[in-house]
C-alpha positions in Angstrom: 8.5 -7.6 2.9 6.1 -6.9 -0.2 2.4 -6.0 1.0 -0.2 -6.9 -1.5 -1.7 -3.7 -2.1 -5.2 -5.7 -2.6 -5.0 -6.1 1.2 -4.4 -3.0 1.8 -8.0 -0.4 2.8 -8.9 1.3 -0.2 -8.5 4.4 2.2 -5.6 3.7 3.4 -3.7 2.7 0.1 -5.3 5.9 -1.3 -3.6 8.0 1.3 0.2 6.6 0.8 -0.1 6.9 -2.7 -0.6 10.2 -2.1 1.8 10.5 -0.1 4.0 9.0 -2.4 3.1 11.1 -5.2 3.5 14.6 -3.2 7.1 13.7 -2.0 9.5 16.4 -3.3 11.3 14.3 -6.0 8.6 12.4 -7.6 9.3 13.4 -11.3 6.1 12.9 -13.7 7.7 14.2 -16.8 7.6 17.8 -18.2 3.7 18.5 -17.8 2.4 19.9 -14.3 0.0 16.5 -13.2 -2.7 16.9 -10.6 -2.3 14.8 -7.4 -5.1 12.8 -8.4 -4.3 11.7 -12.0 -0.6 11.0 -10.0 -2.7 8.5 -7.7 -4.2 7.2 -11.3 -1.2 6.7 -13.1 0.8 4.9 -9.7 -2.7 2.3 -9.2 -1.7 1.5 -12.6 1.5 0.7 -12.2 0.8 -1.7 -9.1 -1.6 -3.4 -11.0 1.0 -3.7 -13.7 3.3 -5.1 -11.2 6.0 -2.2 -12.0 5.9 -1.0 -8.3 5.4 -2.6 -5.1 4.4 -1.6 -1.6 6.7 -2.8 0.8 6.7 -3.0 4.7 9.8 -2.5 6.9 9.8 -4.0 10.0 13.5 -2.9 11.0 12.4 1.2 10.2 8.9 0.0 11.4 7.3 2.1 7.6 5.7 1.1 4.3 7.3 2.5 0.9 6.7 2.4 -2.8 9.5 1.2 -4.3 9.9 0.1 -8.5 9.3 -3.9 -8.5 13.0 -3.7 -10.3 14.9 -2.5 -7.4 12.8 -4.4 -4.6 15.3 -6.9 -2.9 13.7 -8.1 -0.1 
């Protein structure tokens, strides 16, 4: 299910998008990005609809997941 990250704490979204943007993985391109401007550039893409935060209730955990490839 797709949790509107408006509802979510400031806090508490704050902390899973960083979360999100330290995961081994997360490619930001070829130049070395701070944590912080990470947590920038991933608020903008919520807000631009491109990603979504989503809650599972079978593995009981939220995600960040592209808008695209959200079935649910």
């Amino acid at each position: 299910m797709i949790v509107p990250w408006q509802n979510i704490n400031t806090d508490t979204l704050n902390h899973l998008l960083e979360e999100f943007a330290s995961r081994d993985g997360t490619d930001y391109g070829a130049y070395e990005t701070s944590l912080e401007d990470k947590v920038v550039q991933l608020k903008v893409q919520l807000q631009q609809k491109r990603i979504v935060v989503v809650y599972s209730e079978l593995h009981e955990s939220v995600n960040i997941v592209s808008a695209d490839q959200f079935s649910g």
